[in-house]
C-alpha positions in Angstrom: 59.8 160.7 79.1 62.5 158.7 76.7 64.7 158.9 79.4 62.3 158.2 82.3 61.4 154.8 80.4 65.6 154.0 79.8 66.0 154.5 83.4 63.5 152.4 84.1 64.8 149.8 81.7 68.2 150.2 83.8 66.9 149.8 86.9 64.7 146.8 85.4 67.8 145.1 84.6 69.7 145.5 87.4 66.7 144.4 89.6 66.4 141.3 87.3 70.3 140.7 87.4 69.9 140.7 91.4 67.0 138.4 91.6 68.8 136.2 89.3 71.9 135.8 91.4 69.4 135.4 94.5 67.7 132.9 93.0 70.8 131.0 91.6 72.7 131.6 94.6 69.7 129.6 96.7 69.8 127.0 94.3 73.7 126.8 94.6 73.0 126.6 97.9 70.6 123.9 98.4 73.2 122.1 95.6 75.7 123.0 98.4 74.2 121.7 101.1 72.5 119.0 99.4 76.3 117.7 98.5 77.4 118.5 102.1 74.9 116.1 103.5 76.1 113.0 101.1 79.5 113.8 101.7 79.1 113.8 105.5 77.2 110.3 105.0 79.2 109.2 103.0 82.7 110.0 105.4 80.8 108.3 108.1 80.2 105.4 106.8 83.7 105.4 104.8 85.5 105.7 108.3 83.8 102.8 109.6 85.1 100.9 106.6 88.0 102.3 107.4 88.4 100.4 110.5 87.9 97.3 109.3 90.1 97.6 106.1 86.8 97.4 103.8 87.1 99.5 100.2 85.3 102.8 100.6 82.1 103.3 98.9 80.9 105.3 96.2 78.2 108.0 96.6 75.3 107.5 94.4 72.4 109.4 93.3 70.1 107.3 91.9 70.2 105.6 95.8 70.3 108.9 96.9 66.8 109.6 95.6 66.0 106.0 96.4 66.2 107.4 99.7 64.8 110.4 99.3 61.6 109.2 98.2 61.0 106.6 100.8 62.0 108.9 103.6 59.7 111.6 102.4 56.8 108.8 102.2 57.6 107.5 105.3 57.8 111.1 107.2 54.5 111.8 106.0 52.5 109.0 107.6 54.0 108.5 110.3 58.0 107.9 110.6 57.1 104.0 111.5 60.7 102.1 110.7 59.1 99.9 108.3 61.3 98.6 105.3 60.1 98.6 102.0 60.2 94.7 101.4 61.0 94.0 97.9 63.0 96.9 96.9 66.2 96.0 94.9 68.4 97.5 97.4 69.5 97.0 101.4 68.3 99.8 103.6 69.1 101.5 106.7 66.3 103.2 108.8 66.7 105.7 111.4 64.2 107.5 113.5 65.1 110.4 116.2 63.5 112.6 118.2 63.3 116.3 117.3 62.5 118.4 114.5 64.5 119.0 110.7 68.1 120.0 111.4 68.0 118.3 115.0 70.7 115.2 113.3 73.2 115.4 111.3 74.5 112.4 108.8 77.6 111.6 110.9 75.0 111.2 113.9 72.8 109.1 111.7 75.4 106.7 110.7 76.9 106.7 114.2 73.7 105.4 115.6 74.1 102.1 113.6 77.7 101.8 114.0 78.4 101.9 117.7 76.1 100.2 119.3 76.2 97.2 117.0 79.4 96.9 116.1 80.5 96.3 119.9 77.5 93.4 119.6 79.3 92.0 116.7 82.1 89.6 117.0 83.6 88.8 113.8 85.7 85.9 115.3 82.6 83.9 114.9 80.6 85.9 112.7 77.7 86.8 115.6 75.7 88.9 117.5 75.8 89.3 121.0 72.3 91.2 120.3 69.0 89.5 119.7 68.1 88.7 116.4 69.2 91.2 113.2 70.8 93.5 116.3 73.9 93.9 114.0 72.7 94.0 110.9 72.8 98.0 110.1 76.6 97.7 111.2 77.2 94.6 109.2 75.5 96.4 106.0 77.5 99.1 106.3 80.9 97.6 106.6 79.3 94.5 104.1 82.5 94.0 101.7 80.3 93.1 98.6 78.9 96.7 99.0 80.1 99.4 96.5 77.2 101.7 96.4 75.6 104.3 98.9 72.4 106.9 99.1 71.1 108.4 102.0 68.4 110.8 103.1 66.6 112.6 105.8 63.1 113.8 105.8 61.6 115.8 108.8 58.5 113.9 110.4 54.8 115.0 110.0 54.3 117.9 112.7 58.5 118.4 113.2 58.4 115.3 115.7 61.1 113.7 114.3 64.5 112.9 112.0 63.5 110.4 109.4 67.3 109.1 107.3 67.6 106.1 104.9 70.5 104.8 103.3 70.2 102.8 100.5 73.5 100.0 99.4 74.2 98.4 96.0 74.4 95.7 95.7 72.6 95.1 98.9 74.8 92.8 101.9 73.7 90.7 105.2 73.5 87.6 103.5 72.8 85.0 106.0 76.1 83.1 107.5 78.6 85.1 105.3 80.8 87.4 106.7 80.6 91.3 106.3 84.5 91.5 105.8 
């Protein structure tokens, strides 16, 4: 019986060491590709900088759950690309189609980028767009910028890809140039 119970005690311990290591090596994980996410947002929006001989930005956290938290309340009622008006920092919304792993950062970051910064002519500091069309290129590359945190959040029901990215201190002051 003594030895019955010490086996069991062994295989107890063994069973708790390999759910331990499960359960850490999920939580390493999610660490893992909780990181990989901000450092493909933050490469993307670093290359675009890049290109216009801006300073790179800085990953941060505290923007980073910023993000999270508004892209999380936003995914659950609804996904609308509203802003949340008198936050202390600039934002960048995105909205696609298709459900949780369906975009990834680079994709999210590329959507602002290319389309506006072909609308932007920074000869004379305009838009070729209508009204604001530039304005997610403009924050990104926005020289006073120093700070980034992004997000994604799958929409109510898996119909979308909700991101935000949050800047510190926030650009797009009217009539001064991004870079």
């Amino acid at each position: 019986m003594e030895r019955r119970y010490s086996m069991g005690r062994a295989r107890l311990a063994a069973v708790s060491a390999v759910l331990l290591s499960v359960f850490d090596g999920a939580d390493a994980g999610q660490r893992s590709s909780s990181s990989s996410m901000a450092s493909q947002f933050l490469a993307a929006h670093n290359e675009a900088r890049r290109a216009v001989r801006v300073a790179p930005l800085a990953w941060d956290e505290s923007l980073a759950a910023y993000a999270r938290r508004y892209a999380e309340e936003r995914a659950r009622t609804g996904c609308a690309l509203v802003h949340s008006h008198g936050g202390p920092y600039a934002q960048n919304l995105f909205r696609g189609s298709g459900g949780p792993g369906g975009w990834r950062p680079e994709q999210v970051v590329a959507a602002w980028v290319v389309p506006e910064k072909a609308m932007y002519d920074a000869r004379s500091n305009t838009c070729r767009g209508a009204r604001g069309a530039c304005g997610h290129y403009t924050q990104v590359v926005w020289r006073g910028t120093k700070a980034v945190g992004c997000a994604m959040a799958a929409c109510a029901g898996g119909r979308g890809t909700y991101a935000v990215c949050a800047y510190n201190p926030p650009g797009n002051y009217v009539g001064v140039r991004p870079y």
